[in-house]
Backbone and ligand atoms as CSV (ligand in chain L), in Angstrom:
chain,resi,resn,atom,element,x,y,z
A,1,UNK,N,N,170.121,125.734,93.997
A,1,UNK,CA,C,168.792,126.322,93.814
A,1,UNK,C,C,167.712,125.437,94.410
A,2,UNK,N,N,167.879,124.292,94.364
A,2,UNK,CA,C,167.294,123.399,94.418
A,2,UNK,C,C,166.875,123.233,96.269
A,3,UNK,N,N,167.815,123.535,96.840
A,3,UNK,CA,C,167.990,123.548,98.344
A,3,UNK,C,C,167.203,124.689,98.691
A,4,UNK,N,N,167.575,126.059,98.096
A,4,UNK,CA,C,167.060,127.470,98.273
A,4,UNK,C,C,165.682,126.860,98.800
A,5,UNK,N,N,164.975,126.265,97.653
A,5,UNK,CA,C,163.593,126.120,97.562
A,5,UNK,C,C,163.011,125.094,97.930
A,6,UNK,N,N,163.512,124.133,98.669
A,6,UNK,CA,C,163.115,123.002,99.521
A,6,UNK,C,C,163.096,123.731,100.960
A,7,UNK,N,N,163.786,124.668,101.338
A,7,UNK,CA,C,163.909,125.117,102.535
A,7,UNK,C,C,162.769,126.271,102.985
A,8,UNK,N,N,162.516,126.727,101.615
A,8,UNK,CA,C,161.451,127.558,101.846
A,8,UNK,C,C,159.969,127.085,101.796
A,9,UNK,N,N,159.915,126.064,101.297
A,9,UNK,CA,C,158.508,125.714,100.955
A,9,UNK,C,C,158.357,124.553,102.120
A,10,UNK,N,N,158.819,124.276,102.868
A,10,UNK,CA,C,158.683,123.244,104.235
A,10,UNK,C,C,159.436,124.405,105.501
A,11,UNK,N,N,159.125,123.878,106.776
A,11,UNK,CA,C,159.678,124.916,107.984
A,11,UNK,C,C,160.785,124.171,108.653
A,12,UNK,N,N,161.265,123.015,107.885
A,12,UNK,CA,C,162.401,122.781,108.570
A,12,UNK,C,C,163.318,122.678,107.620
A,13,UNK,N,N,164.684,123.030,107.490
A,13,UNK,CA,C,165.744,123.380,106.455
A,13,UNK,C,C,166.771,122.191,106.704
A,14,UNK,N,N,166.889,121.188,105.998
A,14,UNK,CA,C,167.722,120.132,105.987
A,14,UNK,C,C,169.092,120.519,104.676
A,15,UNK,N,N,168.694,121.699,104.503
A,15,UNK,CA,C,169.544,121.731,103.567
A,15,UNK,C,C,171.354,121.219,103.300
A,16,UNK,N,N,171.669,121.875,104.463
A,16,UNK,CA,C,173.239,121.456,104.876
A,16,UNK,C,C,173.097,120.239,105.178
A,17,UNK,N,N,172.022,119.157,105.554
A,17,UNK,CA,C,172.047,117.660,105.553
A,17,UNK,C,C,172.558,117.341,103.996
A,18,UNK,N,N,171.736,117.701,103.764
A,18,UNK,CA,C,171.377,117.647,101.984
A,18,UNK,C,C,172.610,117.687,101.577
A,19,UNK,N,N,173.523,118.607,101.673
A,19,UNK,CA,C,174.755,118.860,100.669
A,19,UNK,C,C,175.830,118.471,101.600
A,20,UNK,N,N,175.676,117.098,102.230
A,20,UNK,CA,C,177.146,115.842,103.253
A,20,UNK,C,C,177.186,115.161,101.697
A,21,UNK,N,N,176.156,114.638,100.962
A,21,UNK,CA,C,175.825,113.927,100.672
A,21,UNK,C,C,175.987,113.710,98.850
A,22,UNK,N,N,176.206,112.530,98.457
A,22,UNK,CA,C,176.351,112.913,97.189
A,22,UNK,C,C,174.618,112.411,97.029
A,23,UNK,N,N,174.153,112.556,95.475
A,23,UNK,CA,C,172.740,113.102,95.471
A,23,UNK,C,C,172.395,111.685,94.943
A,24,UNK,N,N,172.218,110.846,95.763
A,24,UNK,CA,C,171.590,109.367,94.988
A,24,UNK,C,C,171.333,108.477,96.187
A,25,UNK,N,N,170.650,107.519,95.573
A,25,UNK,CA,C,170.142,106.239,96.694
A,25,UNK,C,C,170.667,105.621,97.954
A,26,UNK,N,N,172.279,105.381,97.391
A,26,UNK,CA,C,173.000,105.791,98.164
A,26,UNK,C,C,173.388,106.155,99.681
A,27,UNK,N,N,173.236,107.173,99.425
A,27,UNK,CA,C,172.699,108.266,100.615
A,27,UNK,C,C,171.715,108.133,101.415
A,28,UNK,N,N,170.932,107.684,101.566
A,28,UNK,CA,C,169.698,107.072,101.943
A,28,UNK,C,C,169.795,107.249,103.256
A,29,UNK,N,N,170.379,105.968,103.523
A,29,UNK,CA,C,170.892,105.998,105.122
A,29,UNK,C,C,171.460,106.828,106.033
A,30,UNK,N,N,172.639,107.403,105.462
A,30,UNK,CA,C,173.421,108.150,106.190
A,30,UNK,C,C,172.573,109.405,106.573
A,31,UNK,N,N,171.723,110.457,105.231
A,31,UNK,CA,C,170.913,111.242,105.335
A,31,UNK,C,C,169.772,110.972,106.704
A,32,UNK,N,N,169.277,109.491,106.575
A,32,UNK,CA,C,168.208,109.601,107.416
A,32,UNK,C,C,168.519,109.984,109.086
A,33,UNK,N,N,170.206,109.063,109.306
A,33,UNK,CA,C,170.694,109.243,110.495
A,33,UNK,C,C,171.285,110.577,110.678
A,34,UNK,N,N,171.436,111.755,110.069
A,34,UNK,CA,C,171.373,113.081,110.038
A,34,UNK,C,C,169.745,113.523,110.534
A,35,UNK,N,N,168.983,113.482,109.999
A,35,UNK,CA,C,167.896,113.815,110.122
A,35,UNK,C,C,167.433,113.423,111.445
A,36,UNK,N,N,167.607,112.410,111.756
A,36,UNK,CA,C,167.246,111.811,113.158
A,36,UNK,C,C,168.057,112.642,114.220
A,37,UNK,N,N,169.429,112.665,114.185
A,37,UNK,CA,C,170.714,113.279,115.047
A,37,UNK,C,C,169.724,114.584,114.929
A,38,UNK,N,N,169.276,115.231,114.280
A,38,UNK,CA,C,168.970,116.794,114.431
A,38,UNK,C,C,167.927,116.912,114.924
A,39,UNK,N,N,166.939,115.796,114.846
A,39,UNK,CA,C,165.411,116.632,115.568
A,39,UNK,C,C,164.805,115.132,116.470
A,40,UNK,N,N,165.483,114.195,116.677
A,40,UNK,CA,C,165.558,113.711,117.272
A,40,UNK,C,C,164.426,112.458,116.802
A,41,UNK,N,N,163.784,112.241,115.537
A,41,UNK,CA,C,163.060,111.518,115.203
A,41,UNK,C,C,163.158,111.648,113.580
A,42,UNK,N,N,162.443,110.848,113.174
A,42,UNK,CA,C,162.405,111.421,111.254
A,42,UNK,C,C,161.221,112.061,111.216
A,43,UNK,N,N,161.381,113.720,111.013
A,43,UNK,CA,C,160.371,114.190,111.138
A,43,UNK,C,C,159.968,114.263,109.552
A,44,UNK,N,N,158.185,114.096,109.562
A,44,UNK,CA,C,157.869,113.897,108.212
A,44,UNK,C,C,158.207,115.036,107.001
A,45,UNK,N,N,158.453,116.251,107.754
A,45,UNK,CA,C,158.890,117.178,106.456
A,45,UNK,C,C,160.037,116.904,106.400
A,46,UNK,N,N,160.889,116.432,107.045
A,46,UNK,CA,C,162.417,116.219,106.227
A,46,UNK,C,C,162.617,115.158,105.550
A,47,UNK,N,N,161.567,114.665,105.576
A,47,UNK,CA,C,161.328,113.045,104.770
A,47,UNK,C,C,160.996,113.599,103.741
A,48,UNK,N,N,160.161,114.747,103.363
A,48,UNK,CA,C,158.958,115.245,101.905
A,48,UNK,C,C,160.537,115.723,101.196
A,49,UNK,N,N,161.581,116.289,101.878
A,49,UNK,CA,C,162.581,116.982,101.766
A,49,UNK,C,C,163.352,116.360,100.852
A,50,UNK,N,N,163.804,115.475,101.545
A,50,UNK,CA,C,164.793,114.117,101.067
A,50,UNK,C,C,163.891,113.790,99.437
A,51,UNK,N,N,163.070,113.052,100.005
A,51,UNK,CA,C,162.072,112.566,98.939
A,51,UNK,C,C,162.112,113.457,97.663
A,52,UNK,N,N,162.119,114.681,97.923
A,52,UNK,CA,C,162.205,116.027,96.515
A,52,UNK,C,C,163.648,115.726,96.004
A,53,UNK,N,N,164.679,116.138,97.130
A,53,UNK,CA,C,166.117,116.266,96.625
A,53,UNK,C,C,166.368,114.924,96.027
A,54,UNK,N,N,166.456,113.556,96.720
A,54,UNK,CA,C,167.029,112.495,95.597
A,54,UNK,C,C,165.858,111.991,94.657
A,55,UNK,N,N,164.593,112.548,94.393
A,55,UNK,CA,C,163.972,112.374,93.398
A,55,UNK,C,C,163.494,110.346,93.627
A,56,UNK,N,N,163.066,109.786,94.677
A,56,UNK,CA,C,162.874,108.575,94.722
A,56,UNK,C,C,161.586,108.681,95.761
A,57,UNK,N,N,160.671,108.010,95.488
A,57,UNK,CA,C,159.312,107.493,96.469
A,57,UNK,C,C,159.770,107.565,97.808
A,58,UNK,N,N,158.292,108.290,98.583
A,58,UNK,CA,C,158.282,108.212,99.860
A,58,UNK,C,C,158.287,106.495,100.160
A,59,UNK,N,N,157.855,105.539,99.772
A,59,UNK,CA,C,157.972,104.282,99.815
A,59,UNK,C,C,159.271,103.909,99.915
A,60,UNK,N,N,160.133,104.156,98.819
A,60,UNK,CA,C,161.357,103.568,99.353
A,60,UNK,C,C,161.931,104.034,100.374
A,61,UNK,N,N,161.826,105.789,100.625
A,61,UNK,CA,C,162.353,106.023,101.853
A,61,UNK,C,C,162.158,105.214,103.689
A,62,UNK,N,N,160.597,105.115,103.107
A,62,UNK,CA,C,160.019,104.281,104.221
A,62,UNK,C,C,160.624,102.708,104.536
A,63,UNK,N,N,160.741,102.394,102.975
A,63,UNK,CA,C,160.901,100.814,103.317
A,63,UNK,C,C,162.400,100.812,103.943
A,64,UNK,N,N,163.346,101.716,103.671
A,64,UNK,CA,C,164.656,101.419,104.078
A,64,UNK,C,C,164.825,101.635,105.428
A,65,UNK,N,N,163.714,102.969,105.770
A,65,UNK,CA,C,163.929,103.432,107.655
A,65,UNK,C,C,163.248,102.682,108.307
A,66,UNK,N,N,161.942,101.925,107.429
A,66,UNK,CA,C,161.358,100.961,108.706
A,66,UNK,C,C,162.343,99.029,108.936
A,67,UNK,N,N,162.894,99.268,108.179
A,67,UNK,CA,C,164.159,98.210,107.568
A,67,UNK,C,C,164.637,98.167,109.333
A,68,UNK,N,N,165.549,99.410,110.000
A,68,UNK,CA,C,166.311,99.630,110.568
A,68,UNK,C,C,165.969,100.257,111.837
A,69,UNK,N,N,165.888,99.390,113.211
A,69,UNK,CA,C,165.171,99.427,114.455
A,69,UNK,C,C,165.662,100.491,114.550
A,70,UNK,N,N,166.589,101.351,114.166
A,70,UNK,CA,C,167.644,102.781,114.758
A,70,UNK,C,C,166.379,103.963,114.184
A,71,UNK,N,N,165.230,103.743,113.593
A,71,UNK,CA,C,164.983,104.543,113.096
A,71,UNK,C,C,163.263,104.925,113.630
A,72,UNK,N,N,163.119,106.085,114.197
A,72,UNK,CA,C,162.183,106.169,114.816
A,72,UNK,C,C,161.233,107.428,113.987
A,73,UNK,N,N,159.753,107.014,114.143
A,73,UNK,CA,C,158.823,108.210,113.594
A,73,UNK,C,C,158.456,109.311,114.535
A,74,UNK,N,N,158.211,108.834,115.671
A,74,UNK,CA,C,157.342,110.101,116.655
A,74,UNK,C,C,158.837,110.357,117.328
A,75,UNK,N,N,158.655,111.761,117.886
A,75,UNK,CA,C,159.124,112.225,118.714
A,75,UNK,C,C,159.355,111.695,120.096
A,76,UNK,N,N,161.005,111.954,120.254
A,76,UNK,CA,C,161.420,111.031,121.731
A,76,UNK,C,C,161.112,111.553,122.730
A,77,UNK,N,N,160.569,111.029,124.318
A,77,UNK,CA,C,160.462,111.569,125.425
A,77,UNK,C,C,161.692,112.335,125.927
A,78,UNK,N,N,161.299,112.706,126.616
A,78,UNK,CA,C,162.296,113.871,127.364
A,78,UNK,C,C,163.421,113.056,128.065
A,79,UNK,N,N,163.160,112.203,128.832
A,79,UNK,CA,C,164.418,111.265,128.912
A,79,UNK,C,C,164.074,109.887,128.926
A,80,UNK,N,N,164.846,109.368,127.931
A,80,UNK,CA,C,164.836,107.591,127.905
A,80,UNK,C,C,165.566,106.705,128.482
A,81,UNK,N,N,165.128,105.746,129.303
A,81,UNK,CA,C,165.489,104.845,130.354
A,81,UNK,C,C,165.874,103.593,129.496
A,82,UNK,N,N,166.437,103.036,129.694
A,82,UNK,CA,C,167.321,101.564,129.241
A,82,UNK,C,C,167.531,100.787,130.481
A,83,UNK,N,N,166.848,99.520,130.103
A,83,UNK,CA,C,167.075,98.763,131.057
A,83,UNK,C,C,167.880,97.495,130.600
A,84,UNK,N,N,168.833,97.531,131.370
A,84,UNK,CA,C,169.549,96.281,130.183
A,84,UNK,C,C,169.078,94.949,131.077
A,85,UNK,N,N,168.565,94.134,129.441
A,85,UNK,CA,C,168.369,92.735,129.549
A,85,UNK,C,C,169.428,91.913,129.131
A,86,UNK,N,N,170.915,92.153,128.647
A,86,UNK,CA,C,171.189,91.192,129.144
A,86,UNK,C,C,171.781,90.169,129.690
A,87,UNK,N,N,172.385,88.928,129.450
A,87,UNK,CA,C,172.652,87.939,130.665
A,87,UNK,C,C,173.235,87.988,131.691
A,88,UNK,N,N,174.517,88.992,132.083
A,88,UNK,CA,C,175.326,89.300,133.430
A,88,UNK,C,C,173.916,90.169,134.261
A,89,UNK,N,N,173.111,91.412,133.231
A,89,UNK,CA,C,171.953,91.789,134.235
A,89,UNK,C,C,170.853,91.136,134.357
A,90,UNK,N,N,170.411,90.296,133.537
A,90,UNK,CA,C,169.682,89.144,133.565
A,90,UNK,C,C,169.584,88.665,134.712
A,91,UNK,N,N,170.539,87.776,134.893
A,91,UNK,CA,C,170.608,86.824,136.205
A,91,UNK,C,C,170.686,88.200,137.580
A,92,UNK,N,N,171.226,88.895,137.335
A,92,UNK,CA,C,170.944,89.487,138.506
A,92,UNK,C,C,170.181,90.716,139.242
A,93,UNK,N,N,168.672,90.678,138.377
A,93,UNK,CA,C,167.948,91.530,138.562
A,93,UNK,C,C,167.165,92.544,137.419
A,94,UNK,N,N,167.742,92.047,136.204
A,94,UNK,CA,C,167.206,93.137,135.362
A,94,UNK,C,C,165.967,93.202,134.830
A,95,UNK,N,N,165.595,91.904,135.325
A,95,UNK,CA,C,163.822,91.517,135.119
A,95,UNK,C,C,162.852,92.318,135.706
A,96,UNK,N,N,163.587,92.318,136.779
A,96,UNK,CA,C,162.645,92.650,138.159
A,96,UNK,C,C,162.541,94.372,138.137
A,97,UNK,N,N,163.883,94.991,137.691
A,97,UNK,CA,C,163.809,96.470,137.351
A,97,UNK,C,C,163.343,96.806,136.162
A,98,UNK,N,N,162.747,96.063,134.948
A,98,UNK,CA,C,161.996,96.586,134.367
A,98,UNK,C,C,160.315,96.310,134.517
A,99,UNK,N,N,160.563,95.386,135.393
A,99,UNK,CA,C,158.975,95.438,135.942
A,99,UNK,C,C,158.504,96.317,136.592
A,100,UNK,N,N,159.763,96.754,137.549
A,100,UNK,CA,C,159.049,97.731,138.710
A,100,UNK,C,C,159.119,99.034,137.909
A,101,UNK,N,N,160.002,99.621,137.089
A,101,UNK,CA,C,159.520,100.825,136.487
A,101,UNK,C,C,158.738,100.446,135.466
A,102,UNK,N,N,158.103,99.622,134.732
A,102,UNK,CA,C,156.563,99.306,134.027
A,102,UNK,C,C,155.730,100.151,135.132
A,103,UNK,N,N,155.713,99.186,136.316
A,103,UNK,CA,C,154.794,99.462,137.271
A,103,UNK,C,C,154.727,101.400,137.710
A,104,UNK,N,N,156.147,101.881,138.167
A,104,UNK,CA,C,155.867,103.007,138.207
A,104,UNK,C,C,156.034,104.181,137.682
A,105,UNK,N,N,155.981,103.889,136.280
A,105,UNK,CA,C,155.559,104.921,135.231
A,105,UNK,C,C,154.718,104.504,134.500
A,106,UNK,N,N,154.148,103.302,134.951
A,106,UNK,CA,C,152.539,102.834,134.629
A,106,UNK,C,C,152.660,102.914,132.432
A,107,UNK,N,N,153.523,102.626,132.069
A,107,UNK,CA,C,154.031,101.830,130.605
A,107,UNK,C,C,154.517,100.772,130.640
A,108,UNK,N,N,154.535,100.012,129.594
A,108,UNK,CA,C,155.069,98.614,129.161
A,108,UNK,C,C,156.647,99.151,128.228
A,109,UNK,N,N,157.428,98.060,128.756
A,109,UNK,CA,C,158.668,98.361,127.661
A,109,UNK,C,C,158.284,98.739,126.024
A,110,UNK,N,N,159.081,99.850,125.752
A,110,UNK,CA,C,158.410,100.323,124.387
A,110,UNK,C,C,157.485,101.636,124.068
A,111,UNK,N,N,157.171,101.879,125.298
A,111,UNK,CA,C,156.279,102.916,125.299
A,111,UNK,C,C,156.417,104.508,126.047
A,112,UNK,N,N,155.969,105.259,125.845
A,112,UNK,CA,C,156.069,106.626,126.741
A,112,UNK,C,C,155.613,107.114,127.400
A,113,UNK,N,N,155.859,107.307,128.332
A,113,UNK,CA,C,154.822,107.889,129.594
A,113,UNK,C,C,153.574,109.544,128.707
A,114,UNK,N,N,152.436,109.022,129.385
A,114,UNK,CA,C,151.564,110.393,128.452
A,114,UNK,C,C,151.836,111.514,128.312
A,115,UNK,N,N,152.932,112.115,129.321
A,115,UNK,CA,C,153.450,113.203,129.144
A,115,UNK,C,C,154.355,113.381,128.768
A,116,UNK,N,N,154.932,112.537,128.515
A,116,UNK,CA,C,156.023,112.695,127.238
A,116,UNK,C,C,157.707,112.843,127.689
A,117,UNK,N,N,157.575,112.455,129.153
A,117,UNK,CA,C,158.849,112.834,130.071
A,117,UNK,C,C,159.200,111.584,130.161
A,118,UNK,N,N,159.401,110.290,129.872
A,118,UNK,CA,C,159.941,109.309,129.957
A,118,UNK,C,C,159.711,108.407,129.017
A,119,UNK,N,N,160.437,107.588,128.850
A,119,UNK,CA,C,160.292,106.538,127.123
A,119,UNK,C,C,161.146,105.098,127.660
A,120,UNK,N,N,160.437,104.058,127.850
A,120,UNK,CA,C,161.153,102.842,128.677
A,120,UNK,C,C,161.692,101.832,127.843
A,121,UNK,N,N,162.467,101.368,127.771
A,121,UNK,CA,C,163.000,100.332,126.497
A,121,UNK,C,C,164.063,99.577,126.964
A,122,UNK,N,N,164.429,98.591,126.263
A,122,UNK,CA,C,165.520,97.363,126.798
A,122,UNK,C,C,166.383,97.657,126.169
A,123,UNK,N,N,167.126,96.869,126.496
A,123,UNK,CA,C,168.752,97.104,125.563
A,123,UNK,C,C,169.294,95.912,125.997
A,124,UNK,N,N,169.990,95.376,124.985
A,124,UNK,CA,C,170.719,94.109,124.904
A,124,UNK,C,C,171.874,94.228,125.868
A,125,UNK,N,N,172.908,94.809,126.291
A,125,UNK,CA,C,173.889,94.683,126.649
A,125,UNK,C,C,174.472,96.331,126.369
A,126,UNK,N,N,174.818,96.703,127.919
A,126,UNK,CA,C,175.521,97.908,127.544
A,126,UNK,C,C,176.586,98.295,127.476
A,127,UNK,N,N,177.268,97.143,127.757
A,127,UNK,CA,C,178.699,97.135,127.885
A,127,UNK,C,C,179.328,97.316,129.071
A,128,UNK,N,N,178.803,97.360,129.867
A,128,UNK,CA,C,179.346,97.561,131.304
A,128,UNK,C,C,178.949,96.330,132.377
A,129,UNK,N,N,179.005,95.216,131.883
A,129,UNK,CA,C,178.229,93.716,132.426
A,129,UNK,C,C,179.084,93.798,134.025
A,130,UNK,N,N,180.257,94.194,134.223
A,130,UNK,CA,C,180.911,94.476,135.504
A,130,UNK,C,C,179.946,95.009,136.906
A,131,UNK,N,N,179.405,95.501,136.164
A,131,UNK,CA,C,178.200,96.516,137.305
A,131,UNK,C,C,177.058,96.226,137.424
A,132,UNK,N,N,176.692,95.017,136.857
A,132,UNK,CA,C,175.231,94.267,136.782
A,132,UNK,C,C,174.618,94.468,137.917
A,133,UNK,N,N,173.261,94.902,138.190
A,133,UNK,CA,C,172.020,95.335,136.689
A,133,UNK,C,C,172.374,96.509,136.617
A,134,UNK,N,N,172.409,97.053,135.415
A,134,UNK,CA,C,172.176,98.759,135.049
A,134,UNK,C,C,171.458,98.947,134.233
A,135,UNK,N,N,170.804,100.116,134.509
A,135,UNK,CA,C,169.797,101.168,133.742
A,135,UNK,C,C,170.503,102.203,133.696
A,136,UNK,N,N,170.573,102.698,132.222
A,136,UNK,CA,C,170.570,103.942,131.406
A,136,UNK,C,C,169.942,104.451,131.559
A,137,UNK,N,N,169.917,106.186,131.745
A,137,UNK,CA,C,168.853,107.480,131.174
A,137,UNK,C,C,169.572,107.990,130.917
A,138,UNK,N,N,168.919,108.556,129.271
A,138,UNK,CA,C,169.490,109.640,128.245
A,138,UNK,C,C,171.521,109.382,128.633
A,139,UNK,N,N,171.725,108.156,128.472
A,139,UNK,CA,C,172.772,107.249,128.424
A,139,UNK,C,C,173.637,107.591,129.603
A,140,UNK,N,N,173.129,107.937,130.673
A,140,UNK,CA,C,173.640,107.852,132.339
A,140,UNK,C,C,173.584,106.532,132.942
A,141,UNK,N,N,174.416,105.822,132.608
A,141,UNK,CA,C,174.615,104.580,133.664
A,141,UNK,C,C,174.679,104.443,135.013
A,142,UNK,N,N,173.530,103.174,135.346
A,142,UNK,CA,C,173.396,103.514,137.126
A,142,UNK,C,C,173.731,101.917,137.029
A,143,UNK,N,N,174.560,101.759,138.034
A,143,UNK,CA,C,175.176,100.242,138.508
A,143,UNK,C,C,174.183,100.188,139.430
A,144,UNK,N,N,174.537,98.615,139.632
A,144,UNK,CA,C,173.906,97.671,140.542
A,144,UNK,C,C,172.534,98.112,141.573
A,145,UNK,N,N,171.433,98.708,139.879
A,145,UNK,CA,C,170.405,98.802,140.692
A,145,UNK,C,C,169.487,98.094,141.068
A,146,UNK,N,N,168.521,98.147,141.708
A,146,UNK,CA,C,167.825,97.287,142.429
A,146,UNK,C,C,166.446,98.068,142.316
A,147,UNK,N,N,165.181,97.047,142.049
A,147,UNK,CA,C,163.914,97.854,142.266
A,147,UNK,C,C,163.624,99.112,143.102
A,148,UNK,N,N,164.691,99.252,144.985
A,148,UNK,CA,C,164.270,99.739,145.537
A,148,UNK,C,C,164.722,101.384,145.300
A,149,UNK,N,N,165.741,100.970,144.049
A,149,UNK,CA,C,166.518,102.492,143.935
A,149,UNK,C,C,165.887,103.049,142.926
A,150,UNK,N,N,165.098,102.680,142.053
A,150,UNK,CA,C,164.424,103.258,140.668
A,150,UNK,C,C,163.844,104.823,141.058
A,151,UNK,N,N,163.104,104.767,142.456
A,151,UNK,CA,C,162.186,106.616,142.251
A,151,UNK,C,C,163.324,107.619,142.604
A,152,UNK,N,N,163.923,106.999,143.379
A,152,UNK,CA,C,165.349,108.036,143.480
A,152,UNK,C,C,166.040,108.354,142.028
A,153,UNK,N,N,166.503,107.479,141.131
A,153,UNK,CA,C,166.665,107.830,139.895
A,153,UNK,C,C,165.649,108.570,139.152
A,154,UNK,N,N,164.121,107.805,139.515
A,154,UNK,CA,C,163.490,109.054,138.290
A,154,UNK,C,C,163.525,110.180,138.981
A,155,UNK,N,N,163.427,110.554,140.128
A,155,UNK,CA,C,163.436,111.505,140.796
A,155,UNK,C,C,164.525,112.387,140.860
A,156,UNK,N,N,165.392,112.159,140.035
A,156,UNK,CA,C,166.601,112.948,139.404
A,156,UNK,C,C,166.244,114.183,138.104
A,157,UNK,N,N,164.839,113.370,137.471
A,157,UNK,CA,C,164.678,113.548,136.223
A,157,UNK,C,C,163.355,114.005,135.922
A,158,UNK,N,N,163.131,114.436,137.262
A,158,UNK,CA,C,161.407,115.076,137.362
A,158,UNK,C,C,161.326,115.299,138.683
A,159,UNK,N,N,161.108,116.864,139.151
A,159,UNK,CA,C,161.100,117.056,140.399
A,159,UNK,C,C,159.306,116.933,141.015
A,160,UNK,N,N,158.414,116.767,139.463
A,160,UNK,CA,C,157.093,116.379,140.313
A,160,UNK,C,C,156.898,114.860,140.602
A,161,UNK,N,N,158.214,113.861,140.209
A,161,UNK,CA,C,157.591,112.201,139.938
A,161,UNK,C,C,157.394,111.821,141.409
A,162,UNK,N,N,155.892,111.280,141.463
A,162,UNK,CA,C,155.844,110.917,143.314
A,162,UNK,C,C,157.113,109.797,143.529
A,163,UNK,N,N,157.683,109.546,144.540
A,163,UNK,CA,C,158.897,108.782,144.652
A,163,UNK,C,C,157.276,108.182,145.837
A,164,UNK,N,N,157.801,106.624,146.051
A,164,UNK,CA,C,156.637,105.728,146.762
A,164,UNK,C,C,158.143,104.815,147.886
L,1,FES,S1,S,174.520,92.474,130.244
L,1,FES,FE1,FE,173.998,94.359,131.114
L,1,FES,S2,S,175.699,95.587,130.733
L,1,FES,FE2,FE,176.177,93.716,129.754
């Protein structure tokens, strides 16, 4: 009953999240990484959601998701770039390719382009140190790139991005 009416009184229905789960603190986590997997961020009504069903403060919910870098508030760009920092791409260029896409999507690591079509971020190690430097999008691995190959890649991923 309880679900019936969480689903109706908010516009997004977490309900079948809701019932993986046994109904306590617990749950916390696993719920939030459901919530995230489905809309691609923690959107705040499935937070009001949660918050009703296990009966515990938006505070604690907060303190546990801001706890955990995996856990994001706003909505993700359309495709996210990974630039791995590190040490096999390190030494051989991975500095220099997240500078030059800073430069031409005009963001700093961390941030999203204004239109909402790209999201730039580091990554420790992607596991593929064999192919040093690589950059990820929306987890497409590109080996041994080099500053000069970056607009050709975004240019995979936006047929208006000026390539220079
Ligand atoms: S250091 Fe870049 S893939 Fe391992």
């Amino acid at each position: 009953m309880a679900e019936a009416t969480l689903a109706s009184e908010c516009d997004v229905d977490i309900s079948d999240i809701l019932s993986r789960y046994p109904r306590n603190q617990g749950s916390v986590i696993p719920l939030l990484q459901d919530i995230q997997d489905r809309y691609g961020y923690l959107r705040p009504e499935a937070l009001d959601a949660l918050e009703q069903w296990l009966g515990i403060s938006a505070n604690e919910i907060y303190g546990v998701a801001t706890f955990y870098a995996q856990f994001r508030f706003t909505p993700p760009a359309e495709h996210t770039i990974h630039v791995c920092q590190g040490t096999a791409c390190h030494v051989r260029g991975g500095a220099q390719n997240m500078a030059e896409l800073q430069q031409l999507l005009d963001v700093k690591a961390g941030e999203m382009t204004p239109d909402g079509r790209f999201e730039l971020g580091r990554v420790a190690c992607l596991g593929c140190c064999a192919l040093a430097p690589v950059v990820s999008v929306d987890g497409h691995v590109y080996a041994r790139v080099s500053p000069k190959k970056l607009p050709a890649i975004l240019n995979e991923y936006s047929g208006e991005q000026e390539s220079q």
